[in-house]
N, C-alpha and C positions, 0 to 999 in steps of 0.2 A: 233161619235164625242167625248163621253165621253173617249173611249178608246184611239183614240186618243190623246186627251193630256194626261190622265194616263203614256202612252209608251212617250211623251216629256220630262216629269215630270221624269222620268226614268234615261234618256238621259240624262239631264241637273247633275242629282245628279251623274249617274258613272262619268260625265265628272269635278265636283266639285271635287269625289274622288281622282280623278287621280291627279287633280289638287294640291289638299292638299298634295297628295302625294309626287306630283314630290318636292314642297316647303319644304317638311318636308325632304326629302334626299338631296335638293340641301343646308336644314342649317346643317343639318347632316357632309357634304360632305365639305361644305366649313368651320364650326365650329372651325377646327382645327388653331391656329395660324400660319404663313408662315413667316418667319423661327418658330420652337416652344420657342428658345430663344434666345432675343435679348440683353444679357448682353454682355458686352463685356470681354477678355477672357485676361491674363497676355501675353506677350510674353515670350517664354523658348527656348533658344539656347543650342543644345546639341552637341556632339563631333560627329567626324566620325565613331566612335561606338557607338552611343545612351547613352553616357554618359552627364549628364548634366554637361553646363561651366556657364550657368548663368540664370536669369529669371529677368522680372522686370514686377511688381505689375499692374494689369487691369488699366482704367481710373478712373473705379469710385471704386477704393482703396481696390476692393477684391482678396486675391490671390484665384482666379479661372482659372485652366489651362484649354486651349481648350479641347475638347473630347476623349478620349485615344482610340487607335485602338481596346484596349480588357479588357476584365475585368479580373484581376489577380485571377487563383482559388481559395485560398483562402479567400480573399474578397469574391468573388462569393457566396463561401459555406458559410459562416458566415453570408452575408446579406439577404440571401433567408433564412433561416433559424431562422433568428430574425425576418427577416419582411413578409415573403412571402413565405412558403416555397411550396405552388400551385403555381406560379410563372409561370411556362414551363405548366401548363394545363388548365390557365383562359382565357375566352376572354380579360381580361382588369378587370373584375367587379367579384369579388368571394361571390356569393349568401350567402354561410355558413358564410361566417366571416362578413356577412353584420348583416344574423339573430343573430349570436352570440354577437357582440358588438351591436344589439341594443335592447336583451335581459341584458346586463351587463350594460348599460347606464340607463335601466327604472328600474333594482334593484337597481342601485345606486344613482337614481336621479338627477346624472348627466352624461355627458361624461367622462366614465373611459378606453372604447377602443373603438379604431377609425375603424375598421375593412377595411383600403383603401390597395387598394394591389401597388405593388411597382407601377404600370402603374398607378392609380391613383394620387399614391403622385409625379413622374415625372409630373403630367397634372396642382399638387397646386401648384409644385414648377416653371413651366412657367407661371401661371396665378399670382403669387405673394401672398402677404398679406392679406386676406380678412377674417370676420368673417363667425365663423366656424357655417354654418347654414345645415336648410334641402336643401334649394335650391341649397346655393354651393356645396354640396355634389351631389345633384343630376347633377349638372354641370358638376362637375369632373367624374362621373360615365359615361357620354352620351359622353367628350373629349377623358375617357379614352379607351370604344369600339371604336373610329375614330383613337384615336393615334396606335391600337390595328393593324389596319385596314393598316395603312400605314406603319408602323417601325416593322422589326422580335424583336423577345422576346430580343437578345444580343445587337442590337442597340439600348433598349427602355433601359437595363439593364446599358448602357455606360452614354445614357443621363443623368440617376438620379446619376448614379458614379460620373458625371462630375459636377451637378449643386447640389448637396446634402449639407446640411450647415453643416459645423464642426467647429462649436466656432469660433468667436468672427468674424475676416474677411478673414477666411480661408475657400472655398469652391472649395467640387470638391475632389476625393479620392487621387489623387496625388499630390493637394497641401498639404493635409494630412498628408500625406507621408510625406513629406520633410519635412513640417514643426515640425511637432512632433517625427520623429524619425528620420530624416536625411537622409532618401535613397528612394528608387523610391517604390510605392506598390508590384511591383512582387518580393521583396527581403522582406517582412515582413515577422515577426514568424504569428503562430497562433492566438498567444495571443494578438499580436499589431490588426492583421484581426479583433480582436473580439471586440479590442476597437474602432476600427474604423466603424465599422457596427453597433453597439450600439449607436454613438454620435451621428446621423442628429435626432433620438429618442426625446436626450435630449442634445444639445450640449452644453450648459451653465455648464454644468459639467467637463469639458476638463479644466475649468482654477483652477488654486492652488487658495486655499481659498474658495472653494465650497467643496459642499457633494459630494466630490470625492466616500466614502464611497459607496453611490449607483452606482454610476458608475463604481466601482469595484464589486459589487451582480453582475450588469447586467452582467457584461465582463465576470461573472465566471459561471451564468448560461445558458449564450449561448454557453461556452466552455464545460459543461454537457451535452448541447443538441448536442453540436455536437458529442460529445460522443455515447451516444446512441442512434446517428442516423450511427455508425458506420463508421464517417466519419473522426475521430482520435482516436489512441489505448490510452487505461488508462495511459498508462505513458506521452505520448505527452500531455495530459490533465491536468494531477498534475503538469509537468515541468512548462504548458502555466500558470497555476495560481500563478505562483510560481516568475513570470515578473512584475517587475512595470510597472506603470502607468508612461505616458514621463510626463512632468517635461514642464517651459515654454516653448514655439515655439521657433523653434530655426531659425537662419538667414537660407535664400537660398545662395546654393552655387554663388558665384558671381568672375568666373577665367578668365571671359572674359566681362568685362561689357562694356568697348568700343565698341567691334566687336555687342556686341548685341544694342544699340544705334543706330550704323551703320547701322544694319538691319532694325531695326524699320525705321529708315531715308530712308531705301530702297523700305520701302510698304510690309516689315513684320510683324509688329503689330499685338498683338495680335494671332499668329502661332506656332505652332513648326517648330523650323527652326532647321535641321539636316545640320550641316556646316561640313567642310573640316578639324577643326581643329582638333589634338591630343592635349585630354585631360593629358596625360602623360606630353609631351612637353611643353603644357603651363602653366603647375603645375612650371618643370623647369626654365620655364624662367620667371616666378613670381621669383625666391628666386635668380636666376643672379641679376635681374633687382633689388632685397633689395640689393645684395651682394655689389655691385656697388655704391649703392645709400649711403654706410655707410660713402664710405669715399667722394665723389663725393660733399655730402650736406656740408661736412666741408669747401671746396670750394666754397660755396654759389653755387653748382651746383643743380638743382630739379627735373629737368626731363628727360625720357626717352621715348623713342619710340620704339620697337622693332617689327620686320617682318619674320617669315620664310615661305619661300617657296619652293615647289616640285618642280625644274626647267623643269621639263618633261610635267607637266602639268599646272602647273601657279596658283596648290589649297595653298591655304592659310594653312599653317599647326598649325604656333604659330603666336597670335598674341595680342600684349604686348601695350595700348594706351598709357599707363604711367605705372610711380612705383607704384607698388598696395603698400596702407596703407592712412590711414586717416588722416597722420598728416603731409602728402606731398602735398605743396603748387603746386596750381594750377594743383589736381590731375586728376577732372575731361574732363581736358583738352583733347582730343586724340591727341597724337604727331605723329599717324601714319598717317595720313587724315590733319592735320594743314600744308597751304604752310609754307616752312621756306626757306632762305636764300641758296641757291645751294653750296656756294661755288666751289669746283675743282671739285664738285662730276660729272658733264657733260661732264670733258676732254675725257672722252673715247670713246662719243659718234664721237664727232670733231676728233678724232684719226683716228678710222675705217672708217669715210666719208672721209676724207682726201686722205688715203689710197684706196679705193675705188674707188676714182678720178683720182688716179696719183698724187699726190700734191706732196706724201711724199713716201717712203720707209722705212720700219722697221729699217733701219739703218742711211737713210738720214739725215747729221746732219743738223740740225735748227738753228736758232743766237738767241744766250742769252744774251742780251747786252742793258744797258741803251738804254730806247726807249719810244720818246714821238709821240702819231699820234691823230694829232688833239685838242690837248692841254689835252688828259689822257695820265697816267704814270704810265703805272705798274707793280708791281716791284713784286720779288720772296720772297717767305715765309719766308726766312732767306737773306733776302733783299741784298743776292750776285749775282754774274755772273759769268758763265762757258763761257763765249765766244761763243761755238760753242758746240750742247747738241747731240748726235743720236735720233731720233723721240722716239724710244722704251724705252729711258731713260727717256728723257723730261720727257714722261708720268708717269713713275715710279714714280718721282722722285718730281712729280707735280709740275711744275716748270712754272710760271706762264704768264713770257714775251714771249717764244716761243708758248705757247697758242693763247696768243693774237695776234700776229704775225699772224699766221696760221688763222683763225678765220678771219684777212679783207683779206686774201688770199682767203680764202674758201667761206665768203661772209656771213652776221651776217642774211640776209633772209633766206639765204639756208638752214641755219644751223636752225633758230626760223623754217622753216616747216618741218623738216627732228623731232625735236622735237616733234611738233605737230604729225606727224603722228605715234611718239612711243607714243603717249597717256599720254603725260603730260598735264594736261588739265588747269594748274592754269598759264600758263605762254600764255597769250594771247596779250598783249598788242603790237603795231608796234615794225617792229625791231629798229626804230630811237629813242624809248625809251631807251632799252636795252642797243644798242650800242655793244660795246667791251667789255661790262663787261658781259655781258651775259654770258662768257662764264668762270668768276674769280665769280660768286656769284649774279650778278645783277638780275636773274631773283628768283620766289620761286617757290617752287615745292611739291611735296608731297611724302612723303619714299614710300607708298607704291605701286606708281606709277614709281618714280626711279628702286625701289626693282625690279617691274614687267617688266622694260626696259631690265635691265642686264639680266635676267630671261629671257625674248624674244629673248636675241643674245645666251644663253647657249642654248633655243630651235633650233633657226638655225643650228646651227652648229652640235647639233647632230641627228637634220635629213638629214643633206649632207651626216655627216659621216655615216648613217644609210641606205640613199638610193642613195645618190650622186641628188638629187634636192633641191629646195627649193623653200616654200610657203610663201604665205603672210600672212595664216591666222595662222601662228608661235608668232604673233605680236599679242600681248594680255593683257590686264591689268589681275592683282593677283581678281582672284575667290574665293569666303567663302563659298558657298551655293552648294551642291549638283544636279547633275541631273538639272543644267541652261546652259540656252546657256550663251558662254563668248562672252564676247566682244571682238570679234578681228576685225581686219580689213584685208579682204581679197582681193583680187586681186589686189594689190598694188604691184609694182617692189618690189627690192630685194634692203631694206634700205642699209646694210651693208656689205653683199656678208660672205661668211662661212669664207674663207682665210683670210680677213682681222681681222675678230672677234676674230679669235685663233692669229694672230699676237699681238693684244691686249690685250690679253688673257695672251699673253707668256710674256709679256711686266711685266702685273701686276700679275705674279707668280714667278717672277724669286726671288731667296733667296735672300740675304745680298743686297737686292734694298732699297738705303735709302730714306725716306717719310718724305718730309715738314723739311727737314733739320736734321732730325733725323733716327738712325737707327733699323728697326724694329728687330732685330734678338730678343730684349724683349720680343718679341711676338713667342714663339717655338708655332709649330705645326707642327704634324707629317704628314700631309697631304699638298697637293697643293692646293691652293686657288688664284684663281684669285678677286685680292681685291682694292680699290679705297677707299680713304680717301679724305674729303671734310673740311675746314674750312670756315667760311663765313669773312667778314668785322667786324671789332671788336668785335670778337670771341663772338659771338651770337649764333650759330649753327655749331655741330660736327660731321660729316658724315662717315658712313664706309660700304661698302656694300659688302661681299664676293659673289663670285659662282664658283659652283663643278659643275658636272653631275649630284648628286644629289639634292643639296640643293641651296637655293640662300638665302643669311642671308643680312637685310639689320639692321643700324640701326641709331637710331639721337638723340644726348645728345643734352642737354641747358635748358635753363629757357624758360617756354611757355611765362614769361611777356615778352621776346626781350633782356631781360638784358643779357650783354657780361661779360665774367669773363676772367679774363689771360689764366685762365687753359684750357678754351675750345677749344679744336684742338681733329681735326678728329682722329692724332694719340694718342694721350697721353686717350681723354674719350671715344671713339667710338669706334674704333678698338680693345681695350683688349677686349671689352664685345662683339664684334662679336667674335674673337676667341675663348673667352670660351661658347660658344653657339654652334660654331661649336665643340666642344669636346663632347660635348653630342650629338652630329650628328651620325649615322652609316657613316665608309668610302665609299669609292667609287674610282673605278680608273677615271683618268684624261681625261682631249678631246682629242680625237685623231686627227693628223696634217691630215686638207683635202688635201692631196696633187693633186687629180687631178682639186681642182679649181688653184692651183700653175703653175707658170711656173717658168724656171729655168734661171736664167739670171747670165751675166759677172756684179759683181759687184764692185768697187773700193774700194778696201781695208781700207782707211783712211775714206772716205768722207761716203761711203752707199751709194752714188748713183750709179747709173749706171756708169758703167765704158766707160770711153775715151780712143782714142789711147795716151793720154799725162799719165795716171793712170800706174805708175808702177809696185804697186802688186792689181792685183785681185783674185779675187777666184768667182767660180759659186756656188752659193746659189738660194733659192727658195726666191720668189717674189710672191705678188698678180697677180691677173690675169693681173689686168689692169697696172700692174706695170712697162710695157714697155713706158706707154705714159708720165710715170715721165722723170725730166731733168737728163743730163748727165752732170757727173760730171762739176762740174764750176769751182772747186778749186785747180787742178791740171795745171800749167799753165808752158811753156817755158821758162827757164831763162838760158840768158848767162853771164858767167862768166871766170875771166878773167883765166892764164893758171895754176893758183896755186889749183884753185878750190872755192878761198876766195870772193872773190870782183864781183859785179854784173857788166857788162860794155854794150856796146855797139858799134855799127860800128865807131858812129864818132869821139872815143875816147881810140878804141884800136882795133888791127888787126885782120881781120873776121878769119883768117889764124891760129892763135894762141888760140881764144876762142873754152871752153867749153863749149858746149849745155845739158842741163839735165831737167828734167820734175821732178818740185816741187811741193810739197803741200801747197800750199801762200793760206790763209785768207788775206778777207779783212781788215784791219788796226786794227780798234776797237776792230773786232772779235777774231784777232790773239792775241791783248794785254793780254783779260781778258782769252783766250784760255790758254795762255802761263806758267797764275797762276797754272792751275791743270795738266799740260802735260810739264813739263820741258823739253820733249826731240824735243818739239816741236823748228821747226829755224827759220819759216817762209824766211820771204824775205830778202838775205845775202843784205849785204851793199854795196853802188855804192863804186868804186872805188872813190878816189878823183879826183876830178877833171872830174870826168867821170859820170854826173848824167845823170837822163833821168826823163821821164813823168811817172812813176810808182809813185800810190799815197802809199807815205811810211808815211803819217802823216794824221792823222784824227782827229776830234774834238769830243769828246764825250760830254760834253756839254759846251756850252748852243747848244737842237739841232736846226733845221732851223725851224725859224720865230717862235721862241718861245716869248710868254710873260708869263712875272716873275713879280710874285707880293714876296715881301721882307716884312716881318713883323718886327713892331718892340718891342723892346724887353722892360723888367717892366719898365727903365731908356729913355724909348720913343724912345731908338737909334735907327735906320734901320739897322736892321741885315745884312749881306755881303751873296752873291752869289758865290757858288764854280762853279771853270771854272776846265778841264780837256779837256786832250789831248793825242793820244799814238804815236807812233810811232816804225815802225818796228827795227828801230836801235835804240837800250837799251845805247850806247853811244851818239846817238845824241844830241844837245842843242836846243832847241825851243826857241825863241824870240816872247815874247807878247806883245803885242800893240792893244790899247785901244782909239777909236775915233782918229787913227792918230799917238797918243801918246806911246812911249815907255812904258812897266810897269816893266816888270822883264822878267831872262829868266827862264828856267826847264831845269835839265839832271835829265835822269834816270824814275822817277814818274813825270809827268806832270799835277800836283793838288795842287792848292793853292785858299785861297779866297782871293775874290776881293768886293771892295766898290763899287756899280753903283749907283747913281742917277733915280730918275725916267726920264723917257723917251726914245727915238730912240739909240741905242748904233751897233757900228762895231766891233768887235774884230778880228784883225788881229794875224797871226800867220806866222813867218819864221825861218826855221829848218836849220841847220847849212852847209845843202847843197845847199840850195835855193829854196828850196820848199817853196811856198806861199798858205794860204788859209783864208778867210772872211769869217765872218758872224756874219749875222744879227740879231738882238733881242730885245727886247722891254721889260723896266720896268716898272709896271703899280702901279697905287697907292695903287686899291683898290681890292682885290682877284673876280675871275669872277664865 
């Protein structure tokens, strides 16, 4: 019995052993912290060659960069060598330097060396602040065999790189780096290694006004020991001593500090983020973006916005939020990412969809002509009219009525989702907000989102010309970040078809094409650019967006307050500073014409449309594909005339026997007037015979147009200011007759424009032209503007 429980007794303690055991390896085991540090780290954006563009400071206000992939050799050798230089042969805990410093601590009576090897002091520096006892020492010694246990020597060697203190609120060897001598750790001398391996020591030393003096011993006796450890020759030794000491902390580079915001706003915080840009390029377009801003600020002009992109790929190469310097208002704004005001900068989109539909033809002319729909009225940049414009000019030429025009032809929903799916993401509101202007400025947008539009139709196109197909997932907003998926959107039809995009393309590169009233030939470049200039509503917002095969430059002057200035137009601020952007560009040859999305069509000579049998010069030209299902001409029409070839007549007025038949180029009235201004050789519709009229409308009203209301302000003396009435007519000798509620008023030859007094209320104006031609219409003056 006795033996018995002896052999229980037995049992019970190996099983307590095991017991203690297993507890003592599972604190063992789990002791280590998970993560081992929880600081949080600056964010650092660097180029597409590992060049740094900018950095911005951790949360809680230390430049501490996250973990570097390796530790620079020299560091390496300097820190193992000041602090550890068993380092590669300890578990974690080095018995000799424990006996040795705590033989030095009991001659001295106090603590005069620490004997913790680098794994150790990585284990005080996650555990933080604490007095320095037996305990916590023995603390750090039991983390540091665990941390031993889990991390190789070069990963435990990165941590204490990375978390190590170097004066004041600089931590971590590469903020070190930068701050005290400008450049990244793996470009330091010796000498800088050796002050850097020295500071986490004693860092309070690193500031001017300390006993730099010791910290110049240290720096020079770990440059001896590295000496006769054979690890630098005597002369690299004398030179290293021979370097000062840096001087205050100097700022981090900061060449991109918007793009890096942006990323933090992305859910990069606290990373290193290896981006797309060139650090070259955006050096350059820092000192455009001053160059610009010298004279721009004299204008009360302030900001800028600038964008380059790789059109092949969609990576963001330069990229510019504002004018860098500090004493530019409302700098921290980013004008790349802020919606602003579109102005004309969408025409092109509305072009190629047009075109894509059949609406239009590359040459189809449009009507440029006083035009009210729906009580908006909108009028051209240089607030003329061409009568009748080619589509490929209009655009050139950005000409704002035949937009609008085109735009309730083409359908203002169509066009708000055909947007939507290029990935303008700030213009969401119904189209019956919008409206008509949507497509003159009404909606906002974002440059770098435009930028990426244009940049998505240069993709298209030169993958037709590359393979003859086309994808959807060509369609993609501009990328900063390396090695991410982009956002494209794939398996979507084909928004704008390859042919149509080079039509537009060809439209907005052709030379001596005049912009917004002006001629850009100021603007030399020796290369072709297909380019789109934007101005908004009281000059708020300046647009210009180029693209090559290579490059796609976009860019957007103004005041981030909203405030307009005179000078702000797409061409006079936005467009020079694209062009000298692209001069620093490498060239590139141009888009090649997809001819087999073309086909080849009879086209009428004068008009651009498709030709009639009435069209009597054509020629065959390439068209879109779908360019068959455009109209044929309309403006070519039959006229007979009497036998001299002068007089317009008809059967019941002169002998069918004796008339000439001939197939004319007649506009319609309006169109023909204001046509006539810029094409004198223009005839339109000859004059009836006398006595021999017919139903051809030779007279039209230009304004007031139908079921218009007019509100008349009045002027500082209270008066009610007058309403101008207008009228054309095909014959430049004719006399029109005006009549008003009934009443005679005056008549017109020649220009038919005069003001007139109206009354508020219901009004008729009649009109007859000296052949007896009649026409009415209706109008309404209102008291109060709607």
């Amino acid at each position: 019995m006795k033996k018995l429980f002896v052999t229980g007794q037995g049992k019970i303690r190996k099983h307590l052993l095991w017991t203690l055991a297993a507890v003592l390896f599972a604190a063992f085991y789990f002791s280590l912290p998970e993560p081992l540090f929880r600081t949080p780290y600056a964010t650092v954006l660097y180029d597409r060659h590992g060049k740094m563009l900018s950095a911005k400071i951790a949360r809680d206000g230390q430049w501490r960069f996250p973990p570097p992939d390796s530790v620079p050799y020299k560091f390496r050798q300097c820190i193992l060598q000041f602090e550890d230089a068993y380092f590669y042969r300890h578990p974690g805990v080095n018995p000799v330097s424990l006996v040795k410093a705590l033989a030095a601590d009991v001659k001295a009576g106090k603590i005069v060396r620490g004997g913790s090897t680098l794994t150790m002091q990585t284990v005080r520096l996650a555990l933080g602040k604490g007095r320095r006892s037996i305990g916590r020492k023995l603390l750090e010694m039991i983390l540091a065999l665990r941390l031993e246990w889990r991390y190789s020597k070069d990963e435990i060697l990165k941590l204490y790189a990375a978390q190590a203190p170097f004066g004041g609120n600089v931590v971590g060897l590469e903020a070190a780096a930068w701050r005290y001598f400008g450049r990244p750790p793996e470009k330091l001398s010796w000498a800088e290694s050796a002050t850097l391996a020295v500071l986490p020591n004693a860092p309070a030393l690193i500031h001017p006004g300390r006993n730099r003096t010791l910290l110049l011993r240290k720096r020079n006796r770990l440059l001896d020991k590295l000496y006769k450890q054979h690890i630098i020759d005597s002369l690299t030794c004398a030179l290293a001593k021979e370097e000062p000491l840096p001087g205050k902390p100097k700022p981090l580079p900061q060449l991109a500090a918007h793009l890096l915001e942006r990323a933090i706003a992305s859910g990069y915080e606290g990373r290193r983020i290896h981006s797309t840009i060139d650090k070259t390029l955006q050096q350059n377009l820092r000192q455009i973006a001053r160059r610009h801003y010298r004279y721009l600020s004299a204008a009360k002009v302030f900001n800028t916005g600038i964008i380059v992109l790789n059109t092949s790929t969609g990576e963001i190469l330069g990229y510019l939020g504002n004018v860098p310097g500090q004493d530019v208002p409302s700098q921290a704004v980013d004008m790349v990412t802020a919606p602003r005001s579109t102005g004309s900068i969408l025409k092109p989109f509305l072009y190629a969809r047009a075109l894509k539909d059949g609406l239009i033809l590359p040459r189809s002319l449009l009507p440029d002509i006083p035009t009210e729909i729906a009580g908006y009225h909108p009028k051209n940049f240089d607030r003329t009219y061409s009568g009748a414009v080619p589509a490929g000019e209009a655009l050139a030429r950005s000409l704002n009525v035949p937009a609008v025009r085109l735009l309730q032809t083409y359908g203002v929903q169509r066009f708000l989702d055909d947007l939507h799916r290029l990935g303008l993401s700030t213009i969401q509101r119904p189209a019956e907000h919008y409206g008509l202007s949507l497509i003159l400025g009404g909606a906002e947008a974002r440059l770098d989102e435009i930028t990426g539009a244009y940049a998505s139709m240069g993709r298209v196109l030169m993958r037709y010309n590359r393979t003859g197909t086309y994808d959807g997932a060509d369609y993609y907003g501009p990328v900063f970040v390396e090695q991410t998926s982009r956002k494209s959107r794939p398996n979507q039809d084909d928004i704008f078809g390859a042919e149509n995009i080079w039509f537009v393309f060809k439209a907005l590169s052709d030379k001596d094409r005049p912009v917004e009233g002006e001629d850009w030939n100021i603007y030399t470049s020796a290369r072709k650019i297909a380019w789109k200039t934007g101005t908004s509503f009281g000059h708020r917002d300046a647009w210009c967006v180029g693209v090559t095969p290579g490059y796609t430059v976009g860019v957007w002057v103004g005041n981030a307050t909203g405030e307009g200035r005179p000078g702000i137009t797409g061409t006079r601020t936005a467009a020079p500073l694209m062009f000298d952007v692209f001069k620093i560009l490498p060239g590139k040859s141009w888009f090649q014409k997809p001819e087999l999305a073309m086909k080849k069509a009879r086209v009428c000579e004068e008009s651009g449309f498709l030709a009639s049998p009435k069209c009597p010069h054509v020629r065959t030209e390439f068209i879109p594909g779908n360019g068959e299902r455009s109209r044929v001409c309309p403006y070519h029409i039959t006229v007979h005339l009497d036998s001299t070839g002068t007089y317009r007549v008809n059967s019941r007025c002169y002998p069918v026997d004796k008339m000439i038949t001939r197939n004319m180029f007649v506009l319609p009235p309006v169109m023909g007037w204001y046509y006539r201004r810029r094409h004198p050789e223009y005839q339109g519709l000859p004059r009836a015979l006398p006595g021999c009229s017919d139903d051809a409308a030779a007279m039209a009203l230009v304004y007031p147009v139908r079921r218009a209301r007019i509100f008349l302000p009045r002027d500082l003396d209270s008066i009610r200011q007058k309403m101008v009435v207008e009228a054309t007519h095909n014959d430049p000798q004719a006399v029109i007759y005006w009549h008003l509620d009934g009443r005679f008023i005056r008549s017109t030859r020649g220009r038919h424009r005069f003001e007139l007094y109206v009354t508020p209320g219901h009004h008729v104006l009649g009109l007859v032209d000296s052949y007896g031609h009649a026409l009415k219409r209706h109008f309404e003056v209102v008291d109060r503007p709607e």
